[in-house]
N, C-alpha and C positions, 0 to 999 in steps of 0.2 A: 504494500500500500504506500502509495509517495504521498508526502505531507503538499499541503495549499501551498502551490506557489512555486514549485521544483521540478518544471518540466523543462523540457529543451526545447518544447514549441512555443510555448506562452510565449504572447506577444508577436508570433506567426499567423500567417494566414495557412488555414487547413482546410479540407474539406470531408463533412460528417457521412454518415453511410445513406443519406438521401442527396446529394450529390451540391448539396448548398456549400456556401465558403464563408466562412468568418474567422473572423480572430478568436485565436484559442487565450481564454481569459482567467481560466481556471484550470488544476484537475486535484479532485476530490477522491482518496479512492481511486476505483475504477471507472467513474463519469468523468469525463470532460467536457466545460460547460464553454461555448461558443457564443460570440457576442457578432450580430450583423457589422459588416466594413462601415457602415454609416452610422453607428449607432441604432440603439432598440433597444430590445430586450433579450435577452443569454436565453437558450436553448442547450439543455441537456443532450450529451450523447456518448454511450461506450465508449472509453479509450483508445479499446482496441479496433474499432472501427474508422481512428483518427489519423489522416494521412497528409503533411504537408502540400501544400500547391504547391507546384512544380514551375518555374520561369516560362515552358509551352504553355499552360493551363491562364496563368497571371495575362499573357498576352490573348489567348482567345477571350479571358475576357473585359479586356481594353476593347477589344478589337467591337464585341458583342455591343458594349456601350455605344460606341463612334454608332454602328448600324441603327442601332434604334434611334439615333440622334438624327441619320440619314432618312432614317423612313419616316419619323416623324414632322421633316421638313417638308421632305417627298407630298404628305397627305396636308400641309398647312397647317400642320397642330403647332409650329416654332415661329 
């Protein structure tokens, strides 16, 4: 069991076993709890379900953002 606060991701971006990405902000036990990149609210999930983003992943989604910024011009909603 690792004590609050003694991981090597904390303060990484990760992504949990439903495929979302936050920063890892805790880990309790065997939960580690994940906070949205923009702020919200932590979201519990397995440890060992917890898996760094990787620099290809970090860029698909920069890239994802730009896109929706594109089609939301595309249709006039900017």
């Amino acid at each position: 069991m690792s004590k609050p606060g003694h991981h090597p991701l904390i303060g990484k971006r990760v992504s949990g076993p439903d495929g979302r990405i936050g920063i890892l902000v805790d880990v309790i036990g065997t939960t580690a709890y994940l906070r949205p990149e923009r702020g919200g609210r932590e979201w519990p999930v397995p440890l060992d379900d917890v898996e760094p983003v990787t620099e290809k992943a970090q860029d698909s989604d920069t890239l994802s953002v730009k896109l929706a910024a594109v089609n939301k011009r595309s249709r006039g909603e900017l």
